[in-house]
N, C-alpha and C positions, 0 to 999 in steps of 0.2 A: 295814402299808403295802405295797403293792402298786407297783412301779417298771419303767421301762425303761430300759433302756442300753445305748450301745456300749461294746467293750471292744476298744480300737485303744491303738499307740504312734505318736508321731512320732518320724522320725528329722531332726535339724535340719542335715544335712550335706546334704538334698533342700532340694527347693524348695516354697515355698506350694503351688501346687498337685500339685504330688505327695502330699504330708500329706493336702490334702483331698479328693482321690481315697482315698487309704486309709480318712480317716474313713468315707467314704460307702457304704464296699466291705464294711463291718466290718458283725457280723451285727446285731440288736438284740436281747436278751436280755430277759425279763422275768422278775422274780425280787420277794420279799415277802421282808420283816423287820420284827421288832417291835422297837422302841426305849422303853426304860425310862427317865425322869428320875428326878433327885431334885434338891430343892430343898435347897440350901446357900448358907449366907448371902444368903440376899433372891435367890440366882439359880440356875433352873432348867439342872442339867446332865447330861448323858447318861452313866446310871450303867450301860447294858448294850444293848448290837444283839446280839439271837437272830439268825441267817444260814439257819440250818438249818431253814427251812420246806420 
C-alpha cells in the first residue's frame, strides 16, 4: 500500500484556526507498508505492518 499524509499536532489552548493553518503548513509525506491479516474466529485481523519499505 502506497499512502500520503501529514504529520502535524494540534495544540488546543490555540484557536480553530490556528490548528488549521498548521495543518495546512505541515509537509505531505508519502510512505508504503504492507499489512498482513489473519483470519481468527470468522474475523480478519491485522497480524503485522512492515514500515520499512
Amino acid at each position: 500500500m502506497t499512502a500520503q499524509m501529514r504529520d502535524y499536532f494540534t495544540d488546543k489552548r490555540q484557536t480553530a484556526t490556528i490548528n488549521d493553518q498548521r495543518r495546512e503548513a505541515a509537509y505531505i509525506e508519502r510512505f508504503s507498508e504492507i499489512w498482513t491479516f489473519k483470519l481468527i474466529d470468522g474475523q480478519y485481523r491485522v497480524a503485522h505492518i512492515n514500515q520499512s519499505l
